[in-house]
C-alpha positions in Angstrom: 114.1 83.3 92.8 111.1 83.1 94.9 111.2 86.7 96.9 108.7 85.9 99.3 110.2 82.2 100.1 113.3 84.2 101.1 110.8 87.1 103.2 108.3 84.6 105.0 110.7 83.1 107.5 112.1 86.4 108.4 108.9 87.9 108.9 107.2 85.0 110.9 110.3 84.9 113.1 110.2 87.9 114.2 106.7 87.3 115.4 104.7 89.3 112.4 102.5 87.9 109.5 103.6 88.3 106.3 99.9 90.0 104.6 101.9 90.5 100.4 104.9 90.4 98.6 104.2 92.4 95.6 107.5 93.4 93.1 106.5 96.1 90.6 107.4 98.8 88.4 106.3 102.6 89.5 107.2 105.7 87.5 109.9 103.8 86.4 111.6 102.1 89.2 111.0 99.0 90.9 109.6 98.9 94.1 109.9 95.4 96.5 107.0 95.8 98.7 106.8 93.9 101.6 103.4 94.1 103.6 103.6 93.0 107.3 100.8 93.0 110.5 100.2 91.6 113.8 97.5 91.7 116.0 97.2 95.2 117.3 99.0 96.6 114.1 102.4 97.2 113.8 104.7 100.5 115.0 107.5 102.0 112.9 110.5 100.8 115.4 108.4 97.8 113.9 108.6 98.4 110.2 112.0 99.6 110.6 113.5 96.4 112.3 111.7 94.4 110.1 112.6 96.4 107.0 116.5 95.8 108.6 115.9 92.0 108.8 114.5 91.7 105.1 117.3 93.5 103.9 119.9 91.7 105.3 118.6 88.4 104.0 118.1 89.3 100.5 121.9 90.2 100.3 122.7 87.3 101.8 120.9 85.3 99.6 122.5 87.7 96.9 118.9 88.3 95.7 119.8 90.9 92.7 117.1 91.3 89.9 119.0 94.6 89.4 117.8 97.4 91.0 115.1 97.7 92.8 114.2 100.0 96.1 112.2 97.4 99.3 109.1 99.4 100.8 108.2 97.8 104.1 104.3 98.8 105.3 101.8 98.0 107.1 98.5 97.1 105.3 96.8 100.0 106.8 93.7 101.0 107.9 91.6 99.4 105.4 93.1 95.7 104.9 93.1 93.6 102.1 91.4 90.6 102.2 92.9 87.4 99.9 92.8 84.2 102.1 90.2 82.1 103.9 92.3 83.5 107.1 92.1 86.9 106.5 88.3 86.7 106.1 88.0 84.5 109.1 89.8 87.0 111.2 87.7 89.8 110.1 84.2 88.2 110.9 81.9 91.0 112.1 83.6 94.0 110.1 82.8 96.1 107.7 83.6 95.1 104.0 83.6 95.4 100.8 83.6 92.2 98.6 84.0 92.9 94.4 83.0 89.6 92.8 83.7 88.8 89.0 80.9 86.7 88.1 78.8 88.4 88.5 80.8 91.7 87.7 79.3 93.7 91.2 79.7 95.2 94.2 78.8 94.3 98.2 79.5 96.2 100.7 78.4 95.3 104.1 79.0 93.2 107.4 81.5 90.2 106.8 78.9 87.8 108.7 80.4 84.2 108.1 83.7 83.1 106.7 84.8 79.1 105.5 87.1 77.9 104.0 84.9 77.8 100.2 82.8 80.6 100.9 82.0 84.5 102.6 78.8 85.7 103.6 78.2 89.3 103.6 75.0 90.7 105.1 74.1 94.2 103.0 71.1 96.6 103.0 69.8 93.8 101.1 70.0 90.8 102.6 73.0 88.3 103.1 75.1 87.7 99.7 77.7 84.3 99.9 80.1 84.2 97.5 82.5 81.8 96.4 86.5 82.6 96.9 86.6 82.0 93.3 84.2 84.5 92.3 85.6 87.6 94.3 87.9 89.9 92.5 89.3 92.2 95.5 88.1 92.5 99.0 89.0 94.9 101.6 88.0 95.7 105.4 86.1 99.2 105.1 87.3 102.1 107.8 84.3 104.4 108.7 85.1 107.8 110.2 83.3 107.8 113.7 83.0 104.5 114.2 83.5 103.8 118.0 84.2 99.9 117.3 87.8 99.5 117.7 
C-alpha cells in the first residue's frame, strides 16, 4: 500500500505541504514519519491536528503493516532539500549541496534554481550541479543571522 498516496490528500487539504513520508525501523520499532510545512512554519495545534487527520485515515483505509508508532514533524530549522520546488523556494539561502559525482561538498548561497540544475555561489566561485549528481541538500541555519 502506498502510505504517502493515502497521507498527501490529507495533508494538502488541510492547507500544508507534505515535505517526506519516510517508514523505518529505529531501535527496534517502526516509526511512520510524516514530515509537514507551510509557509511561515507550522505550530503544534498544527502538528497535532494534522497528526489526528493522518491517523484517522490510515485506519480507515485499514493501513496495518503491523505495528508501527506515526511521528508527525515539522522539517525544522534546517530543511531538506529534494525537489526542483524545494530549491526554487529557497533561492537566496544558505546551503549546503553534497554531490556524488564528484563525491564533495558546497556550502554556500543557493543562487539559481531550474528545473535540471542548482547553482550555488561559495567562497569559490559559483558551482551548478545537476539534480542527478547531488546526494543530500539541506538549507543551512546560522546562529545570528538577522535574515528571517
Amino acid at each position: 500500500m502506498d502510505v504517502e498516496a493515502l497521507v498527501r490528500p490529507v495533508v494538502e487539504s488541510a492547507g500544508l505541504e507534505l515535505v517526506e513520508v519516510t517508514f523505518v525501523k529505529e531501535s527496534g520499532r517502526r516509526v511512520l514519519r510524516v514530515t509537514i510545512d507551510k509557509e511561515g512554519g507550522v505550530d503544534l495545534d498544527t502538528i497535532a491536528s494534522a497528526s489526528n487527520q493522518i491517523s484517522r485515515r490510515l485506519d480507515l483505509e485499514e493501513f496495518t503493516p503491523g505495528k508501527y508508532q506515526l511521528e508527525v514533524s515539522s522539517p525544522g530549522i534546517e530543511r531538506p532539500l529534494r525537489t526542483p520546488r524545494d530549491f526554487k523556494r529557497k533561492v537566496g539561502e544558505r546551503v549546503k549541496v553534497k554531490t556524488t559525482q564528484p563525491a564533495a561538498t558546497h556550502l554556500g548561497m543557493l543562487a539559481a534554481a531550474n528545473e535540471d540544475t542548482v547553482t550555488v555561489t561559495t567562497d569559490a566561485g559559483d558551482v551548478t550541479i545537476a539534480y542527478a549528481d547531488i546526494g543530500a541538500a539541506r538549507t543551512v541555519f546560522e546562529w545570528g543571522d538577522t535574515k528571517k
